[in-house]
Residue, then its C-alpha position, 0 to 999 in steps of 0.5 A: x924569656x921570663x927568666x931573662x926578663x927576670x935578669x934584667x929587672x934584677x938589673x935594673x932594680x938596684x936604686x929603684x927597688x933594693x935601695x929604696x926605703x919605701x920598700x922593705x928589703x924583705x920584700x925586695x925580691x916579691x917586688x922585682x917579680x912583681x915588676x917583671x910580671x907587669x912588663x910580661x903582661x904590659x907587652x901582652x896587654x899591648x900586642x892584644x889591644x891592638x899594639x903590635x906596631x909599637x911594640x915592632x917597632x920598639x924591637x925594631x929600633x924605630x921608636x915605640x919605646x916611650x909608647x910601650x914604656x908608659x903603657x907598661x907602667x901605668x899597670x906596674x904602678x897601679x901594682x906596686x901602689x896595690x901590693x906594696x903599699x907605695x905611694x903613686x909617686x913612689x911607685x912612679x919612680x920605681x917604673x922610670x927607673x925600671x921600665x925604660x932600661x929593662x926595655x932598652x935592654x931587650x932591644x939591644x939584645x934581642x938585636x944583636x946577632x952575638x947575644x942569643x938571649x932574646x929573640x923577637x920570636x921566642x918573645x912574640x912566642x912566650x906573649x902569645x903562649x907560642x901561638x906566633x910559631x908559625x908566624x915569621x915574626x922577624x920577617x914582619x920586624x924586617x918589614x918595618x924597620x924598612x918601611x915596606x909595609x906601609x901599604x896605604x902610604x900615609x908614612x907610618x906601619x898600622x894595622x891597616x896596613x896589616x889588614x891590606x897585606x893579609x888581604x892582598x894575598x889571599x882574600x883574607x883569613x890569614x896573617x890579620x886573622x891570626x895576629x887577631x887571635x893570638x893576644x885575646x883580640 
């Protein structure tokens, strides 16, 4: 997943990062990786805090995408601010134009059944250091992208609903415990 995660930023980093006079163009290529490795570890950072949901839904086509996106480049512009030397608005800029597409792209790709490049469990397996391989992680995308698993009925899929469906079935110490566990939670 990171190496097409790579691709994608490569993508995506021409006026932003290979056109921009505020990073030297020796540095483009540290700059890129640097960008990558925020996204990789923005989405890591969300599923162990506790945003699962968003991050579903974002693959599943639902929203979350500006939750994830701004989410990811707080730390992405903190990075470049550090490492780089950009200014907050210098680095801001690199994240709005970055950020949003690489994400859009995962989505599409990751749902479209002929580009086999990304798929949400390789990608939940590559956050969780393969630690969501035996979860049906597409099975739980299929579940919110059809609303099923909105158990407490209050219109949105929480981790509350999470908890009622792992208590559901058997008293606890499965799903949730899991999910829990996998990104540091």
């Amino acid at each position: 997943m990171f190496d097409q995660l790579l691709d994608l930023v490569k993508k995506h980093a021409g006026d932003a990062i290979v056109n921009n006079p505020a990073i030297p163009n020796e540095k483009n290529e540290d700059a890129i990786h640097e960008t990558s490795g925020s996204i990789a570890s923005g989405l890591q950072g969300m599923l162990s805090q506790g945003g699962i949901k968003d991050v579903l839904k974002m693959f599943g086509g639902q929203g979350g995408n500006s939750a994830v996106s701004s989410g990811i480049s707080g730390d992405l512009i903190r990075n470049l601010m550090d490492k780089f030397g950009l200014d907050q608005h210098q680095a801001g800029n690199v994240a709005d134009k970055v950020v949003p597409g690489v994400l859009d792209d995962m989505v599409k790709k990751t749902n479209d059944p002929a580009d086999n490049s990304f798929d949400i469990q390789g990608i939940f397996n590559s956050l969780s250091g393969g630690q969501t391989s035996g979860l049906n992680i597409q099975g739980l995308l299929s579940k919110v992208q059809g609303g099923k698993l909105d158990l407490d009925g209050d219109g949105d899929t929480d981790l509350q609903d999470l908890m009622s469906l792992v208590k559901g079935t058997n008293g606890g110490g499965g799903l949730m415990d899991k999910v829990k566990g996998l990104f540091g939670g």
